[in-house]
Legacy VTK file of the C-alpha trace (Angstrom):
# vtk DataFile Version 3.0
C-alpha trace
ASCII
DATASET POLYDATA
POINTS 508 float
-48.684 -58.500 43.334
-48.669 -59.099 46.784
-50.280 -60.907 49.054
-52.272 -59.642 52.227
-52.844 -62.482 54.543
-52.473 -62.270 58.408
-49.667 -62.618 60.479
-51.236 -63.841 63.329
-54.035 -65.535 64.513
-57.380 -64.768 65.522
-59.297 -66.855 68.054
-61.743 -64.012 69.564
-65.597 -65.345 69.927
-67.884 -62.754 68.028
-69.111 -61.244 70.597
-72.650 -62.287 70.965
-74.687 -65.077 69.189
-76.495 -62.882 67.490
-73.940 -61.466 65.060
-74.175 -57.234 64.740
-75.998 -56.324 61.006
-73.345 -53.430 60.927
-70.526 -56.680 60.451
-71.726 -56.295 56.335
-70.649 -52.650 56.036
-67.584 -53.645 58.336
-66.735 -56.398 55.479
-66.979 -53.774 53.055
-64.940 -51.380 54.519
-62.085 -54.031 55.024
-62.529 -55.009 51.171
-62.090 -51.307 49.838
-58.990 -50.949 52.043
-57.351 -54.240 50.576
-58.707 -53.735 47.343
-56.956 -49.878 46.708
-53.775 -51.191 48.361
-53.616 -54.589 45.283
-54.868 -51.607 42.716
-52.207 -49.321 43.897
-49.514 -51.595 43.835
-50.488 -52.520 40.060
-51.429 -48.386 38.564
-48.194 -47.794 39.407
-46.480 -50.424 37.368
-47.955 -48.971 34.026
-47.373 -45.292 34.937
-43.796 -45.621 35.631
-42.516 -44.393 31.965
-44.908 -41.351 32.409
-43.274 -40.949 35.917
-39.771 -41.168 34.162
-40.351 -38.476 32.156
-42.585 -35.884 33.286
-41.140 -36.183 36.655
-37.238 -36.860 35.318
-36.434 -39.512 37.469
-33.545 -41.432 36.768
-33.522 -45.445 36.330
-32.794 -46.111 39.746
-35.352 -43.802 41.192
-38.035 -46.008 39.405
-36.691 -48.924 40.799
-37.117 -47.460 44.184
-40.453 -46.130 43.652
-41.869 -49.455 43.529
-39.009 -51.714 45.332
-39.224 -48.768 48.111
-42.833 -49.712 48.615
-42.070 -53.335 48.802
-39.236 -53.279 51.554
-41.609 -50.971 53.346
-44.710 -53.334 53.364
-42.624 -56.582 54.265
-40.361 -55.482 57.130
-43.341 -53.976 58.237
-46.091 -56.749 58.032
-45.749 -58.880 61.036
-45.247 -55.500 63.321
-48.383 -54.684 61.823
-49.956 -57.799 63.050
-48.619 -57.655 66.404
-49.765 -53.931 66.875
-53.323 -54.858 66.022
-53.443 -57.770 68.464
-52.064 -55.250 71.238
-53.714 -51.979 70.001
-56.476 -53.235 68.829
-57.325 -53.896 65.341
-59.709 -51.289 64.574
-57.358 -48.788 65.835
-54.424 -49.685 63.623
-56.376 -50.423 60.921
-57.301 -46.665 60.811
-54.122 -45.594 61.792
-52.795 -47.427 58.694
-55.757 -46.283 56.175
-55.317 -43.114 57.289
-51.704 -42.868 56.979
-51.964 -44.709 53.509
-54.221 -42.061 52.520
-51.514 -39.286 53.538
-48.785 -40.514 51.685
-51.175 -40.936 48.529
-51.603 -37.170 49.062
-47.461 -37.103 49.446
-47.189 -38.934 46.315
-49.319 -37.629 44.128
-48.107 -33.774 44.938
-44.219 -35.086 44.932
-42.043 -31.716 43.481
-39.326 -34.075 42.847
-38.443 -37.623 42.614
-36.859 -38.007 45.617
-39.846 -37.015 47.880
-41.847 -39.168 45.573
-39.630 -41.863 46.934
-39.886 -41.366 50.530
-43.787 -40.880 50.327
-43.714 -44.558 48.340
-41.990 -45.716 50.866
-44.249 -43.815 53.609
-47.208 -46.023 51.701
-45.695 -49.375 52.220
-45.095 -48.770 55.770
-48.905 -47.885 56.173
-50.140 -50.721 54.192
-48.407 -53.088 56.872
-50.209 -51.378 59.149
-53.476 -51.753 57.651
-53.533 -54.891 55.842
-52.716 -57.586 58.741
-55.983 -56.149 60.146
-57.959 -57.050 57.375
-58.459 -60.719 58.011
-58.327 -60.157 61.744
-60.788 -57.857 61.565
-63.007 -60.581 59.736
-62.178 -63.196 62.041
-63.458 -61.326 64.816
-66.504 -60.165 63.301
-67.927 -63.202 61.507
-69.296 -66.701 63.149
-67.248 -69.578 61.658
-70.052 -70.970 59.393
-70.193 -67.166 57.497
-66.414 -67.222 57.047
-66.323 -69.698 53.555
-69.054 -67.030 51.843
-66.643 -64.308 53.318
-63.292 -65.505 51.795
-65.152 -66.646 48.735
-65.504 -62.648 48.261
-62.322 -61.787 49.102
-61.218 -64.072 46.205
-63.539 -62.172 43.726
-62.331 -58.748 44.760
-58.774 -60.126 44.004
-59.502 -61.265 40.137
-61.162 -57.948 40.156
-57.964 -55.753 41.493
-55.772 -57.742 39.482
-57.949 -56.492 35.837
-58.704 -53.144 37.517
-54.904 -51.915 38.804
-53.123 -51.649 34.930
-56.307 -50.879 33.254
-57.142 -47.768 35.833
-53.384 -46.796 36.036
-53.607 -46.568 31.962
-56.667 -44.908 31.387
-55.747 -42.290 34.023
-52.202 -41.638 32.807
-54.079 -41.486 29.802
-56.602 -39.074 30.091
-54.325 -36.373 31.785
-56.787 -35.187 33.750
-56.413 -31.312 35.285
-53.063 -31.682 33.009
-51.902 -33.559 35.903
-50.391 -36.539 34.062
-49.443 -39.636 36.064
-50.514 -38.035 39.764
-54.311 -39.365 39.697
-52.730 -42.488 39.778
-52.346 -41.435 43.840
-54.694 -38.448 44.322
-58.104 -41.480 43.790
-56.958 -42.795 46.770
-57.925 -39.583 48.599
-61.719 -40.250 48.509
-61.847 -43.937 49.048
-59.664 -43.446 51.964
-61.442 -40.924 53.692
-64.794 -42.350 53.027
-62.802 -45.764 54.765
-61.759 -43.634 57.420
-65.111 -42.174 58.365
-67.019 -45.554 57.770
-64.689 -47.179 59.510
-64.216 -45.322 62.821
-68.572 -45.903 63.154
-69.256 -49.807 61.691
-65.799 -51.820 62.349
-65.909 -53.676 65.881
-62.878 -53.319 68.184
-60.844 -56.589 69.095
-57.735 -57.604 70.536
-56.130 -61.099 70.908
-56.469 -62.858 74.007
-52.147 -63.362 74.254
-50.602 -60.927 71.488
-46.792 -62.011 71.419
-44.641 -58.496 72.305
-42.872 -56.482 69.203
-39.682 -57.126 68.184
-38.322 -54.188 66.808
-34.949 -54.873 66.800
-35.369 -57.960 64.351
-37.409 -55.253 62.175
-34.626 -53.159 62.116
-32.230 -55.890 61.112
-34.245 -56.947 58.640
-34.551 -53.735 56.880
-30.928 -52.819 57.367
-29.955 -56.213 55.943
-32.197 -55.762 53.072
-31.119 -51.962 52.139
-27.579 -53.045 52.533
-28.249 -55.445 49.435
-30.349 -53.833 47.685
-28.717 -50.020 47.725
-25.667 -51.075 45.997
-27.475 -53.420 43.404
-29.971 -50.502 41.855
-27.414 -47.615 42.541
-23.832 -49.781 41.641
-24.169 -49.636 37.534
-25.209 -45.708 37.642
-22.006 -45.566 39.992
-19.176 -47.765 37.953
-19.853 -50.507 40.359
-17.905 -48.728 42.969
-15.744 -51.051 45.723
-18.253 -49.724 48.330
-21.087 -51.602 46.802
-19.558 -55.189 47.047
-18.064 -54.447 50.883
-22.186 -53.497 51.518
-23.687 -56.558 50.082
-21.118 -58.683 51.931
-21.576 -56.717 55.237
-25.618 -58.057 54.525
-24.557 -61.514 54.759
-23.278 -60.191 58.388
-26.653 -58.002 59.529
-28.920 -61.408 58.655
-26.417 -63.607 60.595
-26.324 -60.908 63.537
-30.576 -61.167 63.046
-30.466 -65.212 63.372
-28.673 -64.405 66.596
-30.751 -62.299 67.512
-33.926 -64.247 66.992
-32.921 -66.977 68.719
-32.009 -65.034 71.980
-35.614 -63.276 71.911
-36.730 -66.641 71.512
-35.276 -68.168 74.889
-36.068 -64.635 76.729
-39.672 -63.972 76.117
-40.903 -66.335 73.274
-41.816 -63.777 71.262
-39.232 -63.679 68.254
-39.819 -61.958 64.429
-39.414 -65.151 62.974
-40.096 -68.141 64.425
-36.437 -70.157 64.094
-37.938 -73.551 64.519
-39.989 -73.499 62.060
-37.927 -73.694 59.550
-36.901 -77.298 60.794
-40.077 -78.283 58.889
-38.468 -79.820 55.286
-41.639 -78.607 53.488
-42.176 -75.291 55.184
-38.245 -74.389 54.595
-38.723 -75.149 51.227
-41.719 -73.217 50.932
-40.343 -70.462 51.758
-37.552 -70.513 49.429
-40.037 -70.927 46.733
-41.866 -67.697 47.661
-38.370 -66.071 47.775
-37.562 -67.091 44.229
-40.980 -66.541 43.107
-41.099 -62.865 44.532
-37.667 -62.207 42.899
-38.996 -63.348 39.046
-42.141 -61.242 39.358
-40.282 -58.433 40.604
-37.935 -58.477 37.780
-40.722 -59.724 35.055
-43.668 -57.017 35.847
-41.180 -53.799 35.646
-38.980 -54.654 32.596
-42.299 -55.907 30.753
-43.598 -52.303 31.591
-40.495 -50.822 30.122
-39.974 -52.845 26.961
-43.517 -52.170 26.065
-43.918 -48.156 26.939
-40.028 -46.869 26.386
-38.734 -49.841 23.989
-41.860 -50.585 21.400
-43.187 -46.816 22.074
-46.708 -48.301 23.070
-49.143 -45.697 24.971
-49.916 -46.544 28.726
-53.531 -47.843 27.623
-52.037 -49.697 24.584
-49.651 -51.656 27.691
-52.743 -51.857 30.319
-54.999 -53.538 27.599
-52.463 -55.732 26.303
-52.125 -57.050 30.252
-55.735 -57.806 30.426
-55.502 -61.299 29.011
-52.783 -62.144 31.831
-54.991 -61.224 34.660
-57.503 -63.149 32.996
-55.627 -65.964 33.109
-54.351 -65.656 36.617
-57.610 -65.237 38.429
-59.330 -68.223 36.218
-56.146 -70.735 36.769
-56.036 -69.577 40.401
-59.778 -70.649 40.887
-59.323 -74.235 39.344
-56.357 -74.776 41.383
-57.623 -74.217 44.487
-61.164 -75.421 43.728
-60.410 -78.399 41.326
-56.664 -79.139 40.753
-54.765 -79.438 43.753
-57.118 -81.099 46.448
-56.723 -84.233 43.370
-53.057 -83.943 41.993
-51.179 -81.724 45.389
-48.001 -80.582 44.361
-47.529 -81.815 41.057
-50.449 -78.859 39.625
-47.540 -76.336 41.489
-44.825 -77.956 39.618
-46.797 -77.729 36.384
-47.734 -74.192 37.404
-43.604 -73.797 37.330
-43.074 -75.341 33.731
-46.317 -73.551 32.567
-45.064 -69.830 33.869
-41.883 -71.132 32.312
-42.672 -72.249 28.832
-44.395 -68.658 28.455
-41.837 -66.789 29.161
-39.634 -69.122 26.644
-42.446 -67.858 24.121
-42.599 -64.643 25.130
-38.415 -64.484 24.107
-38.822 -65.903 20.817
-41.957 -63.750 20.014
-39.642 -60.844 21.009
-36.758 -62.022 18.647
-38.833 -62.469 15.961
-41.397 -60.007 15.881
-38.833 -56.949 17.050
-40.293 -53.536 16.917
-43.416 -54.546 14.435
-44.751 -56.824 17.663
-48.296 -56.665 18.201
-50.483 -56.384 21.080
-52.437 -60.109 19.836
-49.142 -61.672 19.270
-48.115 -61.327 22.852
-51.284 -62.572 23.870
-50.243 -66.381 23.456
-47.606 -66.222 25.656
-48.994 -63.961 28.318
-52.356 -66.248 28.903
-49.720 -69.144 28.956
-47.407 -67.349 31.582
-50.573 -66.259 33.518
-51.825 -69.532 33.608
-48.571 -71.162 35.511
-48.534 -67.992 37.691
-52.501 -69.034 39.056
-51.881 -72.427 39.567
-49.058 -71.751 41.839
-50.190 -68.228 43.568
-53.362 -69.430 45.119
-52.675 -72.829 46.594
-48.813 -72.265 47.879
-49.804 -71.049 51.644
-51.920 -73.642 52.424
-49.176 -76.390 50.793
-46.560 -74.495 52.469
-48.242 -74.282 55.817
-49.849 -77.841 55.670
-46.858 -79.721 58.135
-46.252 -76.496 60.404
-47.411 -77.012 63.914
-50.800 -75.509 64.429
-49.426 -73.535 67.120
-47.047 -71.765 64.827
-49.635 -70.989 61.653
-49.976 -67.279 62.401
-46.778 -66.610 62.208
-45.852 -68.637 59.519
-48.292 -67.101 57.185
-46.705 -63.802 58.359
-43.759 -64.981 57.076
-44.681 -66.079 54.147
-46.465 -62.887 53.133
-43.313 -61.135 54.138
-40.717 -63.301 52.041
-42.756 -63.084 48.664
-42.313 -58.882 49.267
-38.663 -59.216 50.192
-38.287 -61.337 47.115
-40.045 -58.587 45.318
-37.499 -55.551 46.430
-34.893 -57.989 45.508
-36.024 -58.736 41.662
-36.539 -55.005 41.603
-33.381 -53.788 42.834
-32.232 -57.026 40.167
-33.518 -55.021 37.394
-30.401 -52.861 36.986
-28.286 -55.921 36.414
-30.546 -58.173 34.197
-31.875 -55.865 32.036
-29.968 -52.424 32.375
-26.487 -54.264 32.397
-27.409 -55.779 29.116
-27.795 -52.525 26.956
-24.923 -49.581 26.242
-24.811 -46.533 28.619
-25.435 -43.979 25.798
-28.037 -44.832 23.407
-28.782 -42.892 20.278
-32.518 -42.423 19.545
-32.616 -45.426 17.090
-30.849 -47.669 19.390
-33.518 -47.679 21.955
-36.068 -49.360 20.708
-33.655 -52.445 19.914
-31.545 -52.406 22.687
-34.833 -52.443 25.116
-35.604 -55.460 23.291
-32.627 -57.445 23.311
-32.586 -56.594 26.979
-35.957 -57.437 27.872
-35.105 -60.864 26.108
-31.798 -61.447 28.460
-34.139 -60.389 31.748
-36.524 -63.175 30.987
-34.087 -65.951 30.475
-33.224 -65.042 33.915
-37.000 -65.572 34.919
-37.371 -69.077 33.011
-34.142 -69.942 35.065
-36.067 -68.902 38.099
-39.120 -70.603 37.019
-36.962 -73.697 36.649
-35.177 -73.145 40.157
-38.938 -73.134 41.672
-39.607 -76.422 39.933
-37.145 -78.745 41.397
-37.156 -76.724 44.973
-40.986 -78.045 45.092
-39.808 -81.571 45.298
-39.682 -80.667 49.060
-43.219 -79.892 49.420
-44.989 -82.148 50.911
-46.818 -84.253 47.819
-50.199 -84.117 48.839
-51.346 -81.197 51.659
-53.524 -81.377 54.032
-54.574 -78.798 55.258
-57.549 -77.147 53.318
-58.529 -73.216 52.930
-61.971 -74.426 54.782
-59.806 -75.854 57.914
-57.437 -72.907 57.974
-59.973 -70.798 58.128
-61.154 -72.650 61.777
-57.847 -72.539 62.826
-57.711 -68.365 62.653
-54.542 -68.462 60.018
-56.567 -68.050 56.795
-54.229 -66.815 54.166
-56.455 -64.295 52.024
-54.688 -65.227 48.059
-53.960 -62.282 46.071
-52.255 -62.999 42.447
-48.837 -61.316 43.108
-49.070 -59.200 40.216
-46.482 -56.794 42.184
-44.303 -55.579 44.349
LINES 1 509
508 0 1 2 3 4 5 6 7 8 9 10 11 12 13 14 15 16 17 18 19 20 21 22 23 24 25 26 27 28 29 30 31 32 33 34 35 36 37 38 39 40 41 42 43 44 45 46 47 48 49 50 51 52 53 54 55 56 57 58 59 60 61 62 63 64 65 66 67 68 69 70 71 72 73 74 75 76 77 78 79 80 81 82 83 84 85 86 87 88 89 90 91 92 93 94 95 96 97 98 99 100 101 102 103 104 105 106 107 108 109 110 111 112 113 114 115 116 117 118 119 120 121 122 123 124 125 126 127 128 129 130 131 132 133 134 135 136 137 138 139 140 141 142 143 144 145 146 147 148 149 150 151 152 153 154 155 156 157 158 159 160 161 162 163 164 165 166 167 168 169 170 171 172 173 174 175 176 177 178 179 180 181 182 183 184 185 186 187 188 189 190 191 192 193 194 195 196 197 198 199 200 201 202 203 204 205 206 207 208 209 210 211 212 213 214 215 216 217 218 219 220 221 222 223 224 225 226 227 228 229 230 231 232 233 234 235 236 237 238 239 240 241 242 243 244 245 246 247 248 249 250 251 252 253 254 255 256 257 258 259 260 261 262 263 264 265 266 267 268 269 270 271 272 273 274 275 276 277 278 279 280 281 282 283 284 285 286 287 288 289 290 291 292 293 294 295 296 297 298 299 300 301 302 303 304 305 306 307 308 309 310 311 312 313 314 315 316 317 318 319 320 321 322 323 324 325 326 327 328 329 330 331 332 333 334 335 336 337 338 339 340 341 342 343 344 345 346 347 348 349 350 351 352 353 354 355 356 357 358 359 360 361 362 363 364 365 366 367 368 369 370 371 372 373 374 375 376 377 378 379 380 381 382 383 384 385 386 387 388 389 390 391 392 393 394 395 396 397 398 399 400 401 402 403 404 405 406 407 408 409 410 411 412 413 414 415 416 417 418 419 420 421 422 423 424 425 426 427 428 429 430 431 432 433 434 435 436 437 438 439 440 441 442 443 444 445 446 447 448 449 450 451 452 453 454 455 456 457 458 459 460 461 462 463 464 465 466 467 468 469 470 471 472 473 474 475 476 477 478 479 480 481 482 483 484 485 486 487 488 489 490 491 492 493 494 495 496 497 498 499 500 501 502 503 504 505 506 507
């Protein structure tokens, strides 16, 4: 699931010391937007079998239709950001609701799979428009002493959109409604984001930062090149034969990111105003932390849409039978994620991530065995053990890793590392998603007969998530660099202007 903290930071004075009544309705209006942008990211997960076959798109379509979404919403996060500082927030935040609300519209009247593709990937771009705003806007609308009650809400809608997204996405595939089988999934974005709109354009205040740094588009467009260069070849290359064509692409990546380091650095010297911020990663801890959201993205990628598919296509389970049997997983994710922020971490520091690690871990070591024994007859209860384990390692680790990550970076430099952050753990995402077609596609037969599906799904879903515990594992010692006991606290963040709203990554 993905996270939608700011990129930058916000040091406007509300305007007047009497703060505007209307700032309420404002906060709502933010919350709704960030809210259907988590649930959207989650329905679609559980609708993708329904997608697969009513729509006939092939294996690496699906892999596109959420990875698209993901490369989308991280090379276009911290642009978002900037614009909003520049623009002004209210403006792009409108531009971006509005625009997510078009491509709903796109995607849930797609003729074909390809155009439900590009409208996917339409929605990603629109959601980095919209959701950098989101905290801005709340920074510049709320006196300091309001902002702990604020982001104390924000956490609840989170638990909330994490239970809500796979449940909703079932129960509409489910119900067919209009015979229009998986498209609802898009078309309820329609209301809530023209009611947004309208609200929107009367109660949200207009701000600007003081000194927004200038756009760099050209390290966007590296970025994305680099990242479609790798990740093209990896969901198209099995479909293909692994063509020669594939490998020369991933290795002329290696060249686009080097070209982008460059790059960065040169923007750096000129105006000071660089996508990423080079220097930071001379901070041990931060450089590690970033690694860790890397690897992190790239398990939950891989984990959330082979777990779909072993479920709806390998056991044969309905898309409500799948969305219920998630429920105790967000459960655990939103209760772990509370403790560990509230409880756990301020008392222990990184050792409750590192358990978090070999928690999420041990799970998913269940979850195999469970698979290999159980086979076909596996229940819905059965998997519950292992998914309330696995959700309870993902909390502990989801909700406290900004504020460890950013606790040694310069305070200067906190808005855009949190940008960065956010963007990694999505680029990580596309990654385990474009992944998919290696770990779990490359380990069943190209031609399956109707009675080999079922076990070949689940001999393939058990070779994905050995991959995952060997991620899980990877995460574990690369926290050693973490700094052991952080100090910087959500509360002090929050005065700073670099708040990192949490979201459970449940996604991308």
């Amino acid at each position: 699931m993905h996270s939608t903290g700011t990129p930058t930071p916000v040091a406007d004075p509300v305007p007047n010391s009497v703060p505007d009544r209307r700032r309420w309705f404002a906060l709502a209006i933010v919350m709704t937007a960030a809210f259907m942008d988590l649930v959207d990211v989650t329905i679609v997960n559980v609708a993708i079998p329904s997608i697969q076959r009513e729509a006939g798109a092939s294996f690496s379509q699906i892999q596109w239709i959420t990875a698209g979404y993901a490369l989308a919403f991280a090379a276009g996060l911290v642009t978002g950001g900037r614009l909003g500082d520049i623009h002004g927030r209210k403006r792009l935040f409108l531009v971006g609701i509005g625009g997510f609300t078009l491509a709903s519209a796109l995607c849930g009247f797609a003729a074909n799979p390809e155009m439900l593709v590009a409208s996917r990937i339409l929605q990603g771009g629109m959601a980095a428009m919209m959701v950098p705003q989101v905290l801005s806007i709340v920074h510049a609308t709320f006196p300091a002493h309001e902002r702990g009650k604020v982001f104390g809400l924000f956490g609840a809608v989170v638990g909330l959109g994490a239970v809500t997204g796979p449940l909703l996405g079932a129960l509409l595939t489910e119900w067919d409604l209009f015979g229009l089988g998986w498209r609802p999934i898009f078309l309820i974005n329609l209301p809530v984001g023209i009611a947004g709109l309208l609200l929107g354009h009367r109660f949200i205040t207009e701000s600007k930062a003081p000194r927004a740094l200038k756009l760099d588009l050209v390290g966007v467009a590296l970025v994305t090149l680099g990242l479609l260069m790798l990740l093209y070849p990896l969901t198209r290359g099995r479909e293909l034969g692994w063509p020669l064509w594939g490998y020369l692409t991933m290795a002329g990546a290696l060249g686009v990111f080097g070209a982008l380091v460059a790059y960065e650095r040169r923007k750096t010297r000129i105006d000071g105003s660089p996508l990423i911020e080079l220097s930071l990663f001379k901070v041990k801890s931060f450089a590690a932390g970033i690694a860790v959201q890397t690897v992190f993205g790239v398990g939950l990628g891989i984990f959330f849409l082979v777990w779909t598919l072993y479920m709806q296509i390998g056991l044969g389970w309905s898309a409500l039978r799948a969305g219920l049997t998630g429920v105790p997983f967000s459960i655990a994710v939103s209760v772990a994620a509370g403790m560990s922020v509230q409880t756990l971490v301020p008392r222990f520091g990184r050792k409750v991530l590192q358990a978090g690690a070999l928690v999420m871990g041990l799970g998913v070591l269940i979850y195999i065995w469970e698979a290999g024994r159980y086979g076909l007859s596996i229940a819905s209860w059965q998997m519950a053990l292992p998914l309330v384990v696995m959700g309870a390692g993902m909390g502990l680790i989801v909700a406290p890793l900004t504020d460890v990550v950013l606790s040694e970076v310069p305070k200067e430099h906190a808005g855009s590392a949190s940008g960065l952050i956010n963007t990694v753990q999505q680029m990580g995402n596309a990654l385990g998603l474009g992944l998919v077609s290696v770990v779990f596609f490359g380990a069943m037969g190209d031609r399956l007969a109707a009675s080999e599906v079922g076990p070949e799904f689940v001999h393939a879903f058990q070779h994905a998530l050995g991959w995952v515990a060997g991620l899980m594992g990877v995460i574990f010692v690369v926290m050693f660099a973490l700094p052991k006991q952080p100090v910087v606290g959500a509360e002090q963040a929050a005065e700073e202007g670099v708040e990192e709203e949490r979201e459970p990554q449940l996604v991308h």
